[in-house]
N, C-alpha and C positions, 0 to 999 in steps of 0.2 A: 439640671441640664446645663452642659455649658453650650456658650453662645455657639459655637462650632455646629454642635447638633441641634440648637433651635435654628439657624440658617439652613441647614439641609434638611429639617422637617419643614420647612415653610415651601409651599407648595411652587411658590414662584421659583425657587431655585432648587427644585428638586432635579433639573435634568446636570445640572454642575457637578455632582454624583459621580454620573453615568458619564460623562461625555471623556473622552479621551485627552482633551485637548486641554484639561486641567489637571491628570494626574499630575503625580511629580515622575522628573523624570529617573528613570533607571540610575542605577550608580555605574553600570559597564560602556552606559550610551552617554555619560555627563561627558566623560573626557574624551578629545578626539584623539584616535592614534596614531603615531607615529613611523615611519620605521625605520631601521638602522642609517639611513644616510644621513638622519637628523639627531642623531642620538647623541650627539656630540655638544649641542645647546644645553645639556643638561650641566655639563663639569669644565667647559670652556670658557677662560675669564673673558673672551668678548662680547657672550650674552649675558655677563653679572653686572647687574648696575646695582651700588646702594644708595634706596631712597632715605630721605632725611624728613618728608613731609609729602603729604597724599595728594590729591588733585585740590583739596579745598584749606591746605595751609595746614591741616594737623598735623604734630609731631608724630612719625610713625618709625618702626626700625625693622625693617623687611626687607628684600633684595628681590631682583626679577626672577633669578633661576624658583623662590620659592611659587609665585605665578607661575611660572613654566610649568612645573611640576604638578598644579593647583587645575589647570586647564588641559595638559596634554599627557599622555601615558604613550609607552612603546608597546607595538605591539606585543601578542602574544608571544611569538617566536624571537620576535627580536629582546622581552627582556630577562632571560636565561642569560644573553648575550650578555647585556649590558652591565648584571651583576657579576658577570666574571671579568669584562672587560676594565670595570672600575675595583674588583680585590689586585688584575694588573699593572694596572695606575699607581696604587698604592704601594707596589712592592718596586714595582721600577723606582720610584721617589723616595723610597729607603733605600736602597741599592746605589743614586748618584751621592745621597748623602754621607753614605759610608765613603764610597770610593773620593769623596773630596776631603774628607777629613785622615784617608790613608796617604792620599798624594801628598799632602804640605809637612806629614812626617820626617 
């Protein structure tokens, strides 16, 4: 038996089981949602910070928006939205990149 299951055969903690307030929680209820007004903290460099070390001095190399990400989701309807809105992000930003490299021709 591993310890897991000798804890919840011991009769003192048999109700830790049963009680709700132990489960783990959902994956659809972990993240809070979002919706489109705020959808913009995802790909906007004024919410990207990059950290260089944690709250306790370790070296770490992670950025906010991956927390953002880690903590909140868009809603349902809003993220159909968002993955079209970020393929037009991406096609706009090829689009000035051509058109500045045809202007200096």
């Amino acid at each position: 038996m591993s310890a897991q299951e000798e804890i919840l055969s011991d009769g003192r903690f048999s109700c830790v089981a049963r009680d709700p307030r132990f489960w783990e929680m959902p994956e659809k209820e972990r993240k809070v949602k979002i919706d489109k007004r705020f959808r913009a903290m995802f790909h906007d460099r004024k919410f990207k910070l990059r950290y260089t070390v944690d709250k306790r001095g370790r070296p770490v190399n992670y950025t906010s928006t991956e927390n953002l990400r880690k903590f909140y989701a868009l809603s349902e309807s809003d993220s159909d939205l968002s993955e079209s809105d970020s393929k037009e992000l991406t096609v706009k930003k090829k689009k000035k990149k051509k058109g500045k490299g045809q202007g200096d021709s």
